[in-house]
C-alpha positions as CSV (number, residue, x, y, z in Angstrom):
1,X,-70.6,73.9,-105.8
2,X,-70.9,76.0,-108.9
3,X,-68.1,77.9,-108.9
4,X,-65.8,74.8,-108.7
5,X,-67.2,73.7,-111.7
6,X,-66.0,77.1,-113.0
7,X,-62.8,76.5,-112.0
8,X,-62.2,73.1,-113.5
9,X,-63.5,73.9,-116.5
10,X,-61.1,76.8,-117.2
11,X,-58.3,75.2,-115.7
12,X,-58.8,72.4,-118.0
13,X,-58.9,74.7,-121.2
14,X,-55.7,76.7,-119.8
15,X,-53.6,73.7,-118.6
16,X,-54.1,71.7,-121.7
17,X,-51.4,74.1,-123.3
18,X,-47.8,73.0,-121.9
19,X,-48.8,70.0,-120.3
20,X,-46.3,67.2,-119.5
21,X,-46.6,64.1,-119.5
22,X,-47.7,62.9,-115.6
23,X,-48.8,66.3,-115.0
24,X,-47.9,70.1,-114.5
25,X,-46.6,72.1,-117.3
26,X,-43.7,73.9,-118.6
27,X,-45.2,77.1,-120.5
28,X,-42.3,79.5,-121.2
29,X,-42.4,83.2,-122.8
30,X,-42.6,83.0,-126.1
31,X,-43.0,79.4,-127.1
32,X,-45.3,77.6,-129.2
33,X,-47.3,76.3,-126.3
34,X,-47.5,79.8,-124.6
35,X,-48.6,81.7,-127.6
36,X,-51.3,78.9,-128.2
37,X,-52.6,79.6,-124.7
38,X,-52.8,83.2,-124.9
39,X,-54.9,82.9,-128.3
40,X,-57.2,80.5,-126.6
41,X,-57.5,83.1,-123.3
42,X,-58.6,85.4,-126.2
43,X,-61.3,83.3,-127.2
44,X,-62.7,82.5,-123.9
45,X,-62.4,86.0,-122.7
46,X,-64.6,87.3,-126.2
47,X,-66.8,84.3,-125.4
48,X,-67.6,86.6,-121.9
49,X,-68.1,89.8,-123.9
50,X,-64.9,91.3,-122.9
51,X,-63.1,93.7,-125.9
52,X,-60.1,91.2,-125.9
53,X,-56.8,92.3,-127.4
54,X,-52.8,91.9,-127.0
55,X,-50.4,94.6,-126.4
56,X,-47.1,95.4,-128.4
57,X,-45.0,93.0,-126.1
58,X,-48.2,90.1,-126.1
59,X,-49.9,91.2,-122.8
60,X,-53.2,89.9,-123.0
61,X,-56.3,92.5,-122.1
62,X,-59.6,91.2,-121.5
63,X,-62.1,94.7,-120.8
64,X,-65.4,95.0,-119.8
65,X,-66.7,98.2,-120.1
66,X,-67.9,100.3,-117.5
67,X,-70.8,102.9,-117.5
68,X,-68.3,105.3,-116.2
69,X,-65.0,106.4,-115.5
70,X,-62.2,104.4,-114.1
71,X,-60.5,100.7,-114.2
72,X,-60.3,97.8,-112.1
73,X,-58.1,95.1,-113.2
74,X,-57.5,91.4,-112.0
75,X,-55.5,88.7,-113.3
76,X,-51.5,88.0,-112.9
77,X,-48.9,85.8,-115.2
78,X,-49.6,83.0,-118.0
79,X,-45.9,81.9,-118.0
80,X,-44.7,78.7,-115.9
81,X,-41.5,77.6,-114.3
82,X,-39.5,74.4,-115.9
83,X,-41.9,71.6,-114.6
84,X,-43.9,73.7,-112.7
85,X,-47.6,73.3,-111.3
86,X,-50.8,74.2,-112.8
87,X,-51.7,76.8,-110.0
88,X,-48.7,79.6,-109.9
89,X,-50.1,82.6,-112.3
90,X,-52.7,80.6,-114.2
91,X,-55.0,80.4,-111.0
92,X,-55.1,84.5,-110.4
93,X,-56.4,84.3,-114.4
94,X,-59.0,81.7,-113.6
95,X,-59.7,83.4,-110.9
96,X,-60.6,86.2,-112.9
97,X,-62.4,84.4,-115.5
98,X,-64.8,83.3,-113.0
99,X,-65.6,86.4,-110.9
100,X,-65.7,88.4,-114.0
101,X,-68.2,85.5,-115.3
102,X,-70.2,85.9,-112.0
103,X,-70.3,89.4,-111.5
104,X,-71.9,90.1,-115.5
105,X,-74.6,87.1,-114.8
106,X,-75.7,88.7,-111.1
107,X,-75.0,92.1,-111.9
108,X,-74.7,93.0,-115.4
109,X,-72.5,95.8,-116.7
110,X,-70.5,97.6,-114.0
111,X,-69.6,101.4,-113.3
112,X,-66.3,101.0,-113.6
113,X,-64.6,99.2,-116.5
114,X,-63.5,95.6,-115.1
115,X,-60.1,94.0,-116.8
116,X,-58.9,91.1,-116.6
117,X,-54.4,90.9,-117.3
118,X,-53.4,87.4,-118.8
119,X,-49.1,89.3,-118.6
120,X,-46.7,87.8,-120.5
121,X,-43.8,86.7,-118.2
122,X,-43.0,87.3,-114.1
123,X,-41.1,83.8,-113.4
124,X,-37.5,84.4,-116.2
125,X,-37.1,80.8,-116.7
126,X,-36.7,80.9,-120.1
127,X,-34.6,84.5,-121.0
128,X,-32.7,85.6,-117.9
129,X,-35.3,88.4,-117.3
130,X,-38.3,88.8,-114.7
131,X,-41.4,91.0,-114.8
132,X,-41.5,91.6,-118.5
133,X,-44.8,91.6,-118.7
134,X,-46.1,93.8,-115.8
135,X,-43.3,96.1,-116.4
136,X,-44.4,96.8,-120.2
137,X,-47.8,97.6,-118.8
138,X,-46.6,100.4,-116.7
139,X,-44.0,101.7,-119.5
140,X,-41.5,100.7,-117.0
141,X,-39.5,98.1,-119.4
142,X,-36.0,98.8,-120.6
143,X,-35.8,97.3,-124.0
144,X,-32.2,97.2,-124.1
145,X,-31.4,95.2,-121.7
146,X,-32.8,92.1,-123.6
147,X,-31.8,92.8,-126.6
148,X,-29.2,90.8,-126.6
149,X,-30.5,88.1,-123.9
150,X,-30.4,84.4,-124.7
151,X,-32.3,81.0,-123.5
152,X,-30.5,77.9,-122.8
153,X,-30.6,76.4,-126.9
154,X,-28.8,79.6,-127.3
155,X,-32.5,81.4,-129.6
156,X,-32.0,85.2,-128.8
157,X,-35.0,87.0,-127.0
158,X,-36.1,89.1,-130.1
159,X,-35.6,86.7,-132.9
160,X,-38.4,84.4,-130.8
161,X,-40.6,87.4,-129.6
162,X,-40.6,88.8,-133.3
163,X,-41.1,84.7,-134.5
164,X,-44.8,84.7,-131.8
165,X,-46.0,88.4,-133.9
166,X,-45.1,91.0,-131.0
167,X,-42.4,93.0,-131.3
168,X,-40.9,96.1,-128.5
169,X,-43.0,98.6,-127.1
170,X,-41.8,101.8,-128.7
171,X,-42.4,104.3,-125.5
172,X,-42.9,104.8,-121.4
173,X,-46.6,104.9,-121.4
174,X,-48.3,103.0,-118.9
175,X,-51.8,101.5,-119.7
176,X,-54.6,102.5,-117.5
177,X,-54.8,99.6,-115.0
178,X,-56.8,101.8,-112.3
179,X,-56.0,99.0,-109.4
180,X,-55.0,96.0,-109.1
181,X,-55.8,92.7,-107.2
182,X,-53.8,89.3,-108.3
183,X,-55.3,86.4,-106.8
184,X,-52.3,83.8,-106.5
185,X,-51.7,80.4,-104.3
186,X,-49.3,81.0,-101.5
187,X,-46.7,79.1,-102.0
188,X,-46.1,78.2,-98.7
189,X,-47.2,76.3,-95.6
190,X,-48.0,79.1,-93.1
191,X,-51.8,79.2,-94.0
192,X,-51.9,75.7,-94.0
193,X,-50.2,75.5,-91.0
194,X,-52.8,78.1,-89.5
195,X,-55.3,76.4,-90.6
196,X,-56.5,79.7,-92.4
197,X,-58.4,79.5,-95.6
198,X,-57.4,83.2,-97.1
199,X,-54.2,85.2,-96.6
200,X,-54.4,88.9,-97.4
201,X,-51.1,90.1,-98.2
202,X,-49.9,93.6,-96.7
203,X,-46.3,93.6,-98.4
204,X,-44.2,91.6,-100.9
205,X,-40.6,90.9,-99.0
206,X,-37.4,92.6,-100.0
207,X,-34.9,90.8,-101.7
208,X,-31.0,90.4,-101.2
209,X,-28.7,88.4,-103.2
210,X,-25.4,87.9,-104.1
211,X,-22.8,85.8,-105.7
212,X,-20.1,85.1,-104.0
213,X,-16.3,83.8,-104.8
214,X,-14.0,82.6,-102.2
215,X,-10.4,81.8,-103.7
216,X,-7.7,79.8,-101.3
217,X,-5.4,77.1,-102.5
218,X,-5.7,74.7,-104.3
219,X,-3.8,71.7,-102.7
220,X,-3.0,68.2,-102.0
221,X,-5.6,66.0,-100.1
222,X,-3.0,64.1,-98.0
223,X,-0.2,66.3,-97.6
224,X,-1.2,69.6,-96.9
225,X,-1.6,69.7,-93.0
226,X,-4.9,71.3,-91.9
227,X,-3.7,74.2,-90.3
228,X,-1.7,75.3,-93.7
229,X,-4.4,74.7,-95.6
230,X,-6.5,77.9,-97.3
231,X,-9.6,75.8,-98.0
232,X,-12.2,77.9,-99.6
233,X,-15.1,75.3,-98.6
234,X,-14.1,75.8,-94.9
235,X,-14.5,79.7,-95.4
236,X,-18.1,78.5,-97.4
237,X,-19.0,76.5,-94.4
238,X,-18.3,79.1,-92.0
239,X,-20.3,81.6,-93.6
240,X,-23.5,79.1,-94.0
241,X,-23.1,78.9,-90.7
242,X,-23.1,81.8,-89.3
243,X,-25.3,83.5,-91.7
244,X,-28.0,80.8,-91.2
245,X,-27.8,81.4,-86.9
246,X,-27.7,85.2,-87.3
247,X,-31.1,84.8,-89.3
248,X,-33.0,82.8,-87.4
249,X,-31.7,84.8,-84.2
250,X,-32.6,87.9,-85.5
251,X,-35.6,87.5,-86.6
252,X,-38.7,84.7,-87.1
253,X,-39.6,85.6,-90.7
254,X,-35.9,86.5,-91.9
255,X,-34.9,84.2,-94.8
256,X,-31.5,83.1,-95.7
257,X,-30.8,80.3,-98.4
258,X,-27.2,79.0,-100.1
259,X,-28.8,77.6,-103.0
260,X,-26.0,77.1,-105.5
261,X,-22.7,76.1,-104.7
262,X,-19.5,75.5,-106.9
263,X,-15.7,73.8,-105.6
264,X,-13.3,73.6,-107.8
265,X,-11.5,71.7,-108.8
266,X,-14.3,69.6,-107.0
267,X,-12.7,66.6,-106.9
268,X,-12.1,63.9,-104.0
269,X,-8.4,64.6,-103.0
270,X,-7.7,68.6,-103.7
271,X,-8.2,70.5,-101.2
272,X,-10.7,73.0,-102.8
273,X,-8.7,76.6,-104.1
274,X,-11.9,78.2,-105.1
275,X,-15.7,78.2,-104.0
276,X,-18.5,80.1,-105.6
277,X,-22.0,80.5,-104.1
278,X,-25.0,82.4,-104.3
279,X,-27.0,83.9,-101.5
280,X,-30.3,85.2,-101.2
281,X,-31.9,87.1,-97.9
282,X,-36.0,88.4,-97.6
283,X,-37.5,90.1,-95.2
284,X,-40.6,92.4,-95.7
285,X,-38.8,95.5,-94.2
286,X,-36.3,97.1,-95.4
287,X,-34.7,98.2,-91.9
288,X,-34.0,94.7,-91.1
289,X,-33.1,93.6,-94.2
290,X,-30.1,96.1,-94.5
291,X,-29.1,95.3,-90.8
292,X,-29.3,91.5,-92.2
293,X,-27.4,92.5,-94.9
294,X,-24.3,94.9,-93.5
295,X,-23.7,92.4,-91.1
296,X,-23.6,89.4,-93.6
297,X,-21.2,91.2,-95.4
298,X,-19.0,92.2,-93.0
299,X,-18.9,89.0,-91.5
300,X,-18.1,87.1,-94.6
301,X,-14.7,89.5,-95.2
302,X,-14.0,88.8,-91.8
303,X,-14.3,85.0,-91.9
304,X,-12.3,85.4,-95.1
305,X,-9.3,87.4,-93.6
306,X,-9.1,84.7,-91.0
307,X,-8.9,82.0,-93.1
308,X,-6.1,83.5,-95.4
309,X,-8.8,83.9,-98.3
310,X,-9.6,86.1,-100.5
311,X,-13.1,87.1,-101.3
312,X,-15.7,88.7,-103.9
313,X,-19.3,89.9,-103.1
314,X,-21.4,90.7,-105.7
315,X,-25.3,92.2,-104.7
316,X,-26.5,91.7,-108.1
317,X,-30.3,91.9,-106.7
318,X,-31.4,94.7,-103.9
319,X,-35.3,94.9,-104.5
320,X,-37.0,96.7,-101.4
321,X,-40.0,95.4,-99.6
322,X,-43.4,96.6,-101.3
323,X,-46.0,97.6,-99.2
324,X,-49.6,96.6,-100.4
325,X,-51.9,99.5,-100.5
326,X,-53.7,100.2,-97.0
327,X,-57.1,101.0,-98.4
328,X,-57.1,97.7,-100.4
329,X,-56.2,95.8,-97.7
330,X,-58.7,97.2,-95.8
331,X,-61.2,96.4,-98.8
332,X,-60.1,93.2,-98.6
333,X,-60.2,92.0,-95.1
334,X,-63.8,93.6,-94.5
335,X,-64.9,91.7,-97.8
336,X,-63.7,88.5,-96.3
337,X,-65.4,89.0,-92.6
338,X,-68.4,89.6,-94.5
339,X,-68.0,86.6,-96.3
340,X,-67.4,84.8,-93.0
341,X,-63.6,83.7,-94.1
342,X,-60.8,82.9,-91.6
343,X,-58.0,84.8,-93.0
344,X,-54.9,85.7,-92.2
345,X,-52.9,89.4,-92.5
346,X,-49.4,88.2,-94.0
347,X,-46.7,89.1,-96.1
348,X,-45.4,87.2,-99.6
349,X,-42.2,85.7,-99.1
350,X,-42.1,85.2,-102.6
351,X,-42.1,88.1,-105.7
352,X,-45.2,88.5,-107.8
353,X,-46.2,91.3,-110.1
354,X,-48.5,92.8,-107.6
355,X,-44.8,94.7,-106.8
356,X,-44.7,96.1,-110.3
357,X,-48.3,97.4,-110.3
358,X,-47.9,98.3,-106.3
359,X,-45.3,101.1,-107.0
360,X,-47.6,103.0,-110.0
361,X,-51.3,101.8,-108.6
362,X,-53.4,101.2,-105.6
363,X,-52.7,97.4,-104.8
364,X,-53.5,94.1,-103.1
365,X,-53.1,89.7,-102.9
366,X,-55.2,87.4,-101.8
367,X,-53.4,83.8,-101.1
368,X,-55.3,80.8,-101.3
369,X,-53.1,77.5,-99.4
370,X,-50.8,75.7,-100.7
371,X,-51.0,71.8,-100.3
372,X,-48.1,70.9,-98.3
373,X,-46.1,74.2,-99.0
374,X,-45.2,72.8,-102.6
375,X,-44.9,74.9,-105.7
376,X,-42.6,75.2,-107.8
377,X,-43.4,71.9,-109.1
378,X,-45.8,69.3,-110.6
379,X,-47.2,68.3,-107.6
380,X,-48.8,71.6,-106.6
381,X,-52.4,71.7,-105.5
382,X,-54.8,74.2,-103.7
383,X,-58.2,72.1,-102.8
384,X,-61.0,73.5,-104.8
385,X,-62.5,74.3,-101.9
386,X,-59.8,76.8,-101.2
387,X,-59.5,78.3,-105.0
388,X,-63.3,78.8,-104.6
389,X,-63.1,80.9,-101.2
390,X,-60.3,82.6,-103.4
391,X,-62.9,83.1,-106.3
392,X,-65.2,84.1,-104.1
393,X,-63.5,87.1,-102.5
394,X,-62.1,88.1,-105.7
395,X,-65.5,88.5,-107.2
396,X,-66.8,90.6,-104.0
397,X,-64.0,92.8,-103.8
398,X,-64.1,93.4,-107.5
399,X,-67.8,94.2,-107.0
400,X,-67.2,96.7,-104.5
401,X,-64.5,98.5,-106.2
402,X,-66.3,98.0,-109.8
403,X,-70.6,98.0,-109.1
């Protein structure tokens, strides 16, 4: 199949940059190995005939020109997680590569200007930042708030973004993107698991999370009877608890995850004074994320005030669901009945920069499955047989929104 061929050959030239050693990369904003990558999209986009050129922030446009007026742009992020896959970002800007490729060799020029976006960040694994790169395309960025951000080895956000040639974007303007459509892998199991061989996403969820700090006593192991202990992992264990019933309870596709935990002094015989966690609830809408939410909260002071603890909750995240555009979605799931594809209407569990471009211009995802659910991670695979069906609605819907 001819298109496969596509896709191996550009994710060969892509994942060369960042690769580690028994596969997947690590690719982070504004490294050596993602600034090489970029250059080389550059080339290969100019090898196409697109006008290919960098932004102030380093964006990467690749524009075809259109014999009239109005955009259509495709593509999603070139950054990677610490040991990530090959697939999350890179795909959506093979994807584009290809259909872009495809449509110019069937079609020739189109009516309306086709772009292809290779953005600079989404995932903030290196700089504790996410969305840079979408959010400088729509002027939504606020350059202050990194200004003073650092990565793990302690190298400051500017000093390495003026060190790869790109320096702030001076004001709010957005660049004309017209719409939108990332192609991405899912991520998950559920299309997998429905044996469906296209999702079209119709909203990305909301997200909820906090840190949280429990303080009790800190005590002897042996001689502190259990019921005059103040143990703040008892309070933490009460909470999981509850929290994770309430969710599944309330609804199927409610998320709740304790993913970082801290005891101290978090060792064998001290009953632990102090316990800090974080917690982070999705749902794609907002009414039942709140309720979710209010009632996590309230129970978690209440569990506290029984146990004799005290307690701090911190929402440092409240992102809101973001619905995908209805037209586009429409586009999309009458392109993929005509192409004969099995899909499935669903919503992202996950964030993606389709959110960023979904709040300024009309939007839409098309998920390709996952292999087992995994991402995240070196061993993430889509069967080329399932980035081509990707590739393949891509290209149509780009032709109907483009020729």
């Amino acid at each position: 199949m001819e298109i496969i061929e596509q896709i191996k050959h550009y994710e060969k030239i892509l994942s060369a940059y960042g690769a580690l050693e028994g596969g997947g990369l690590t690719r982070l904003l504004y490294t050596d190995e993602w600034l090489e990558c970029q250059k080389r999209l550059k080339e290969e986009m100019e090898k196409l005939g697109m006008k290919a050129a960098f932004d102030e922030v380093g964006n990467l446009f690749g524009l075809i020109e259109g014999s009239e007026e109005g955009v259509v742009s495709t593509g999603s992020h070139i950054d990677t997680v610490v040991r990530g896959g090959n697939l999350d970002g890179q795909f959506g800007i093979v994807g584009g590569l290809v259909a872009i490729k495809n449509l110019l060799e069937k079609y020739g020029r189109p009516k309306k200007s086709l772009q292809l976006i290779s953005l600079a960040e989404e995932e903030g694994s290196r700089f504790p930042t996410v969305f840079w790169g979408s959010k400088n395309v729509l002027g939504l960025q606020d350059n202050e708030a990194v200004k003073d951000i650092k990565d793990s080895e302690g190298l400051n956000f500017v000093n390495e973004m003026h060190r790869c040639g790109f320096d702030f974007k001076k004001d709010s303007k957005a660049r004309e993107v017209g719409s939108f459509v990332e192609l991405h892998i899912e991520q998950g199991n559920l299309l997998e698991k429905l044996n469906k061989e296209i999702g079209v996403i119709n909203a990305i969820t909301g997200q909820k999370r906090y840190r949280v700090k429990l303080r009790g006593q800190a005590n002897h192991a042996g001689t502190t009877r259990m019921e005059y202990r103040k143990d703040a992992a008892y309070g933490y264990a009460l909470i999981v608890k509850a929290a994770i019933e309430k969710a599944i309870e309330m609804d199927p596709i409610l998320v709740c995850t304790f993913g970082s935990v801290e005891l101290i002094p978090n060792t064998v015989n001290v009953v632990p004074g102090e316990c800090n966690f974080s917690i982070d609830c999705r749902h794609p809408q907002g009414q039942v994320l709140d309720e979710f939410a209010s009632w996590l909260e309230e129970t978690m002071v209440q569990i506290a005030e029984e146990k004799g603890l005290e307690i701090e909750i911190d929402k440092w995240m409240d992102e809101r669901p973001v619905p995908m555009d209805e037209k586009m979605i429409a586009l999309l799931e009458n392109t993929a009945k005509d192409l004969g594809l099995n899909y499935e209407l669903m919503h992202s569990g996950a964030g993606h920069d389709s959110q960023i471009f979904a709040e300024k211009v009309p939007t839409a995802m098309i998920f390709v499955p996952s292999i087992g659910g995994i991402s995240h991670n070196i061993n993430e695979a889509t069967a080329y047989e399932d980035q081509a069906r990707g590739c393949l609605l891509l290209e149509n819907a780009l032709y109907k929104l483009s020729y």
